[in-house]
N, C-alpha and C positions, 0 to 999 in steps of 0.2 A: 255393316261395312259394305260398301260400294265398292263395282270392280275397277273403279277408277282409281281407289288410294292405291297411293305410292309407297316405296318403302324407304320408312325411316330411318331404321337401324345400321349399323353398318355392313355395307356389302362386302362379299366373299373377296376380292381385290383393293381392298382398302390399303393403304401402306403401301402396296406397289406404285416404283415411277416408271413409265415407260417415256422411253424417247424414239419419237416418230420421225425420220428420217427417211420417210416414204412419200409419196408422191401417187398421183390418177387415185388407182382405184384398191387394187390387191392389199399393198399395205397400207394405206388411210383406214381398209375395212379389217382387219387385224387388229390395228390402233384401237378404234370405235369400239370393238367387240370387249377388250380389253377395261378399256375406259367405263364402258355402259357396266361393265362390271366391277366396277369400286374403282379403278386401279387412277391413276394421276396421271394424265398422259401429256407431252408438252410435245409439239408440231414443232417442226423445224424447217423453214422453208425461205425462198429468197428473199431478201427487202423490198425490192420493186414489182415482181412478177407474180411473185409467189408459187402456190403449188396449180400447178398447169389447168386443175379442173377450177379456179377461179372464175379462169375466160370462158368454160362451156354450162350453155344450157342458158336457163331463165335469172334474169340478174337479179341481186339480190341488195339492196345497198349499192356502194362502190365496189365492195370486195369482195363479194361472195357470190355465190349461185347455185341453183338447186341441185345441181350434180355436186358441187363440194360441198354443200349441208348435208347428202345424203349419206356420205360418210365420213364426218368431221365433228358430228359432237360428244359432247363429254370431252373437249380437248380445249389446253392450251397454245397460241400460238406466238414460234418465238420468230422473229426475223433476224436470221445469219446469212450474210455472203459466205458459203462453202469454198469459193474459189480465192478468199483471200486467206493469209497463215493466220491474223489473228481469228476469224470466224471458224477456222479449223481446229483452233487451239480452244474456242470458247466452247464448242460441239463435244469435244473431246472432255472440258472439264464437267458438261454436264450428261455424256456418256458412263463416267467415273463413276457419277452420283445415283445411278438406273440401274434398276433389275433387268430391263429388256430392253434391248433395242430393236429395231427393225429398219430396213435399209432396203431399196430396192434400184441402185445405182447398176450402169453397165459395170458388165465384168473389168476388175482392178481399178474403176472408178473410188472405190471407200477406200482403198488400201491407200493411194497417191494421196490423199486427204487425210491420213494416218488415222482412219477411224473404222478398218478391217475388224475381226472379230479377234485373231492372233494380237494383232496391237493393242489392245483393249484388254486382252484377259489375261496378260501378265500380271496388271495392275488390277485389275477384277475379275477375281478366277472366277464366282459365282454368277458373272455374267450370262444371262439367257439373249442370244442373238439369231433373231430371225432375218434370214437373205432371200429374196423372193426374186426370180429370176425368170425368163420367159422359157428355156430351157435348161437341163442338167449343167449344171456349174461345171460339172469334169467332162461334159461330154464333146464331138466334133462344132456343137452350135454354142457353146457355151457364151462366145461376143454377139451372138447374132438376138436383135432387140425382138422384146415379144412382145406383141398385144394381142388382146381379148379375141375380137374376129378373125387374125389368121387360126388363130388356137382353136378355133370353132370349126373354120374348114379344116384344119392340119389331124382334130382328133375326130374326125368321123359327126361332130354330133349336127353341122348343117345337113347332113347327107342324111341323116334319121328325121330332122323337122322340117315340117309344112305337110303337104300334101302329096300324095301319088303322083297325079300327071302333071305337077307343078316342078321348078328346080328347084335343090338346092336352097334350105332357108336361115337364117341368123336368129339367134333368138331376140326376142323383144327386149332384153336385160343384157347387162354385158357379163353373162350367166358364168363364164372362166375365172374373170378377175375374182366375183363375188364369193364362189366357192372356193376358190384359191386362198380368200383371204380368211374365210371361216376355218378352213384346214389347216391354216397357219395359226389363226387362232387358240385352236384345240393345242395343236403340238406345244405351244408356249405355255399353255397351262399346264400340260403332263411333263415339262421341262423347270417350272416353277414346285409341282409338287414335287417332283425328285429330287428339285433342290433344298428342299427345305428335310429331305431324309441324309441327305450327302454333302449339302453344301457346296457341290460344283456347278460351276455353270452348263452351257449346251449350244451347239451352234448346229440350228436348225436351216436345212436349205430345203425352200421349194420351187417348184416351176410349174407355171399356167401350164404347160405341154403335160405334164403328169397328173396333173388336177382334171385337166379338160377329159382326156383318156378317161378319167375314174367317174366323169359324169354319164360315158355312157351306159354305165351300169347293165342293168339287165338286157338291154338293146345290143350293146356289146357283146355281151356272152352269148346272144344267140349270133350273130354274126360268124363269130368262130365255130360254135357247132353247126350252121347252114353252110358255111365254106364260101358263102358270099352278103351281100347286104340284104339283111331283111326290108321287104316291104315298108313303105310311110304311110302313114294310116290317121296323117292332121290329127283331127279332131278325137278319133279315134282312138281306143286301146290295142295294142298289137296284140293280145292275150284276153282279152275278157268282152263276150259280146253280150246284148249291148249295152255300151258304155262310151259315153262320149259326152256329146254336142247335138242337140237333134231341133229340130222349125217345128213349134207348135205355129197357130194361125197368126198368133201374134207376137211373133217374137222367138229367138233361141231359149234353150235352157239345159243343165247337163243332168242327164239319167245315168246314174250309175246301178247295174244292175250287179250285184258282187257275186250272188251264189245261184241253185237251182232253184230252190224255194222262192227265192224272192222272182225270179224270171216267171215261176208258174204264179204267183201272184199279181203279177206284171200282167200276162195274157190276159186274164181272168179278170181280174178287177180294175185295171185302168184302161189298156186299151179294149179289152172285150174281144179278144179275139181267141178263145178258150182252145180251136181248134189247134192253134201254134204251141200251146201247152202240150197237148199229145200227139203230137208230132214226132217222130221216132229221130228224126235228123236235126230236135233241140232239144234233145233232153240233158246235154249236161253243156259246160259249157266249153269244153273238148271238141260236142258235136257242132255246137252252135258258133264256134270261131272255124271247124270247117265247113259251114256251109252259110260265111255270114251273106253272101252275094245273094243268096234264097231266101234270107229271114230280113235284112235290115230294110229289103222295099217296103214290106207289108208292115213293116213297124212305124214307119218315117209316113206313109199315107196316114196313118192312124193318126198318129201324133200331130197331123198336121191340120185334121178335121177340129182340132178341140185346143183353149184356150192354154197359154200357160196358166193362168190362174186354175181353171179345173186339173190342169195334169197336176199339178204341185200338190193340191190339194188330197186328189186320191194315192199321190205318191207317198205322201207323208203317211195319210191315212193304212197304209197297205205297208211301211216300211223301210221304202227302198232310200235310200240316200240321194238327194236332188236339190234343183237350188236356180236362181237366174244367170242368168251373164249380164252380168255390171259393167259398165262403164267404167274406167279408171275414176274420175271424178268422183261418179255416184258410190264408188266400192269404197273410198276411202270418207265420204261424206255420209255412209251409210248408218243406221244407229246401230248398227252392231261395232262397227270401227271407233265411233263415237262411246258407248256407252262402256269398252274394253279401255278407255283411252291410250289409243295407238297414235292418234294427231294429236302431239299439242300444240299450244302457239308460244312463242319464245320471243321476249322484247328482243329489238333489236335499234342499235341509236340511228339508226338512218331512215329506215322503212317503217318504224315504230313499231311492228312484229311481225315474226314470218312463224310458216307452218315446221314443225321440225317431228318429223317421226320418232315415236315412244320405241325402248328397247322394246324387244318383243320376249324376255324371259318375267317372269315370277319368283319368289322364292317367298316362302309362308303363304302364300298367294297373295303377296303385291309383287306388282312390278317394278322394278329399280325409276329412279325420275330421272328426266332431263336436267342433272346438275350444272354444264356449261351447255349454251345453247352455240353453235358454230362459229368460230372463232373470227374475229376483223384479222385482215390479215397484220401480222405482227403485235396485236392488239396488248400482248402480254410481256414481251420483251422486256420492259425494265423493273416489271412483278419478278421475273424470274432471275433474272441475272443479278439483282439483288437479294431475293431469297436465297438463293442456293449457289449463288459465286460468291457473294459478297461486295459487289462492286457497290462504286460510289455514283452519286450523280455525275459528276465531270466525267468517271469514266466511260459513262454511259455516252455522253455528251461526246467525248471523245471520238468514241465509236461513231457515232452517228457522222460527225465531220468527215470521218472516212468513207464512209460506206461501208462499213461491216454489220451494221445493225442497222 
């Protein structure tokens, strides 16, 4: 068996509907996480516009683009006008019919649409309701809108990346929304298993500002015990020397040197600088992060005399964990990406197929498949409002004369 097969069997969210009520990025990535995991997820979004990441990034078709394929598949999509009573009433009937919702509207935006988590769970106590929110729902900002990059300056983590004598930097990924949305993820699954011991439902709130905070993790904590911002160190580890990013002649690549032994094998057998091994001010690497301004020159000369292909080579051969720096392109085209199948290609009726990324979990050791590949906007609409409302074709027809679907 090949690490490409997929899994057949039925996945661990089989039988769950979710209804995605979210928009950008937080909860589309929820949704997706969800979906990738058995679960049935049906998009809800406008009839003409759609969900806002349509318009950004590299087009896709008419409708779509690599920023909304990025977190959109395993999903149905339905087209509701939210701002007219019938499209709120239609949301509402198949709100009824869901395990989870997820909604990430301005504050008292879902409640005026009568599809709040209170309104809903009279009629569906077992309801699991996720509200993603740029800040704490009860707190002084609770109206005030959130995205990704102020979340980034507002929790310390532009202030930890890039470099030393550089400002201030953003991560290359919109790194808040995405872990926001994994956090939301988990919570709805430990909301789903409760439910299924209790039978109630759960109305989970989060906020990017509380996410963001929780990224700085270990960086964070030294902060408060320093009593001010710790150093940026790029490429750098703030804790473990050397470890990074380092110029062999031809090119970058990352040495991670993780313990003593491997560092005294480091001296000795790749760079050949034996003397740095018994060095009293590297022997562990306590000594070696205080005195990395005296060890990392004579390493980075070293490493700079000799090939990536030889360092890799003796790096591997000696232990140490190492590797290239890839190219986005080359990383995802690479056969290691290729032979895991993380990229598939997915028909698509306009483009005739696009690339769509593979969940990244396993279970028995395959990985779940690309069951729906990113939805045409509205694509699904009279699938669903027939399966699960019951409507007729006129009614649908109906709809559509108005603009509600």
């Amino acid at each position: 068996m090949t690490t490409t097969s997929t899994l057949s069997a039925p996945l661990p969210l089989a039988g769950v509907r979710v209804l995605d009520l979210s928009r950008v990025l937080a909860g589309p990535m929820c949704a997706m996480v969800l979906g990738d995991l058995g679960a049935e997820v049906i998009k809800v979004e406008h009839p003409r516009r759609g969900d806002d990441t349509r318009d950004w990034g590299r087009r896709v078709g008419s409708t779509e683009t690599a920023y909304f394929n990025s977190v959109n598949r395993n999903k149905r999509s339905v087209a509701l006008d939210l701002q007219t009573p019938q499209g709120q009433e239609l949301a509402r009937a198949l709100a009824l019919q869901s395990d989870v919702v997820i909604q990430n509207f301005k504050l008292g935006g879902v409640e005026k649409m009568g599809l709040g988590y209170e309104q809903l769970r009279s009629q569906r106590p077992g309801l699991v309701y996720c509200s993603i929110s740029g800040y704490d729902r009860s707190g002084p900002e609770a109206a005030r809108p959130g995205y990704d990059l102020l979340v980034q300056g507002e929790a310390g983590l532009m202030a930890l990346n890039g470099e030393a004598d550089r400002p201030p930097l953003k991560f290359g990924i919109a790194a808040v929304d995405m872990f926001t949305g994994m956090y939301a993820a988990q919570a709805v699954l430990a909301a789903l298993y409760e439910r299924e011991r209790g039978g109630q439902g759960r109305h989970i709130e989060m906020a990017l500002f509380d996410c963001g905070l929780m990224i700085t993790s270990y960086y964070g904590l030294e902060a408060l015990l320093l009593g001010e911002d710790p150093p940026r160190y790029g490429n750098a580890h703030p804790s473990i020397v050397p470890y990074g990013v380092f110029d062999a002649a031809d090119g970058p690549l990352v040495i991670t040197v993780g313990n003593n032994s491997q560092f005294q094998r480091f001296c000795r057998e790749v760079i050949e600088r034996p003397e740095l091994a018994g060095d009293p001010r590297f022997q562990t690497n306590l000594d070696r992060s205080a005195h990395r301004a005296e060890l990392l020159p004579h390493i980075e000369r070293e490493l700079a005399r000799r090939t990536r292909r030889e360092l890799l080579d003796r790096l591997n051969a000696c232990g140490i964990p190492c590797g290239e720096v890839l190219g986005l392109r080359e990383a995802l085209t690479s056969p290691r990406a290729v032979d895991a199948g993380l990229v598939t290609q997915q028909p698509h009726p306009e483009a005739g197929s696009t690339p769509v990324l593979a969940p990244p979990y396993r279970f028995d050791g395959l990985r779940p498949p690309v069951r729906r590949p990113p939805p045409q906007l509205g694509g699904d609409t009279r699938q669903v409002l027939q399966e699960l409302l019951a409507l007729s074709d006129d009614e649908i027809a109906a709809l559509q004369d108005r603009g509600v679907v």
